[in-house]
C-alpha positions in Angstrom: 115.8 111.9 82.2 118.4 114.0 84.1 120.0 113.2 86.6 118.3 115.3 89.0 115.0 113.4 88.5 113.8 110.5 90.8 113.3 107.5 89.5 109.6 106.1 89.2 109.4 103.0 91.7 106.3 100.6 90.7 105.0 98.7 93.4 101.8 97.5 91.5 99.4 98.8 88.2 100.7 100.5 85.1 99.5 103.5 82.9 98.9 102.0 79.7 96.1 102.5 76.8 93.8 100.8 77.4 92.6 101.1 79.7 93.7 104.1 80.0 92.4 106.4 77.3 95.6 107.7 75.0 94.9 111.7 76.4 94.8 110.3 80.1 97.9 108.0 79.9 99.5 111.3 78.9 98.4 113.6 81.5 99.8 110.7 83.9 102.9 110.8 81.9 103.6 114.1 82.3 102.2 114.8 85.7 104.8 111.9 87.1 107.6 113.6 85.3 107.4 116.6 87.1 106.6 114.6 90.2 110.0 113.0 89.4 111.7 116.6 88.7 110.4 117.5 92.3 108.0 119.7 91.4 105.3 120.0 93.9 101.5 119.4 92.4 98.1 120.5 93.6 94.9 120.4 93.6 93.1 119.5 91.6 95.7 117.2 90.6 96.9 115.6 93.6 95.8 115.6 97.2 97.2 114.3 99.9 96.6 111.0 101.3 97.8 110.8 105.6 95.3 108.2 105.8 97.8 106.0 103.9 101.1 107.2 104.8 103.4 110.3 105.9 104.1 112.0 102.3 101.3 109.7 100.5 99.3 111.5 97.9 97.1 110.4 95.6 97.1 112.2 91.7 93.8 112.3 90.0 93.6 111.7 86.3 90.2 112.4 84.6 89.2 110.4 81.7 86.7 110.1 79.0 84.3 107.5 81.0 86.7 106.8 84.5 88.6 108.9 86.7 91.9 107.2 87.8 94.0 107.4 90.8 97.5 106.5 91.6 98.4 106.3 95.2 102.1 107.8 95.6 104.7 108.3 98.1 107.6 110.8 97.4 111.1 109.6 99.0 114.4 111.3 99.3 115.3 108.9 96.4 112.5 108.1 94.5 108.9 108.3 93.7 107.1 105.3 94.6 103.8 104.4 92.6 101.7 102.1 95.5 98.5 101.5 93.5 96.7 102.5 90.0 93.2 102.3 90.0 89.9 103.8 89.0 88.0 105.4 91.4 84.0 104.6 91.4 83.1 105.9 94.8 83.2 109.3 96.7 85.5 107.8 99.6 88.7 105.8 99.1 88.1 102.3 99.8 89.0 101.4 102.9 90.7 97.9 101.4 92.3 100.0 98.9 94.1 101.8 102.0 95.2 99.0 103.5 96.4 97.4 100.4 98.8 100.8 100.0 100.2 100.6 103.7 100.8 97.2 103.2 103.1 97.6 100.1 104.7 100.4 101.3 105.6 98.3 104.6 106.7 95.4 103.0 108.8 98.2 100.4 110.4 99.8 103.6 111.1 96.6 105.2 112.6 94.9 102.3 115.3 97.6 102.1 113.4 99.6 98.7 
């Protein structure tokens, strides 16, 4: 990793195989890295999330029988991964939201 890259901070879930299917846990893979290079990602890749947070997005990864999210902030010094889950339902659920702020409160207050 350079030195220019942002670390990945993990506040809950993982990316692994499984559940994860081997070809999603790599799209994940290398859509973080270039979230942690500071590129800038899209749609249909990553929307963003103000219902959850000021620079909050969440990055869609499709899959053979799921499609995952993982909710993300980006910070000056890192990127911080705030939830990994799969998505069954048009809408965000509305505990899943809360869940997020409340990590990325407790994050903020405990000094990251």
């Amino acid at each position: 990793m350079s030195p220019k890259h942002k670390p990945l901070v993990w506040l809950a879930g993982e990316v692994k195989t499984p559940p994860f299917s081997t070809e999603a846990r790599i799209e994940a893979g290398f859509l973080l890295r270039k979230l942690q290079a500071g590129e800038s990602i899209g749609l249909p890749h990553s929307r963003p999330m103000p219902s959850i947070g000021k620079a909050c997005h969440e990055l869609r990864i499709q899959d053979s029988d799921s499609t995952w999210r993982l909710v993300y902030r980006i910070d000056f010094d890192a990127v911080v991964i705030v939830e990994v889950f799969s998505k069954t339902t048009q809408a965000t659920p509305q505990k899943t939201i809360d869940t997020c702020k409340l990590r990325l409160r407790k994050y903020d207050h405990d000094g990251k």
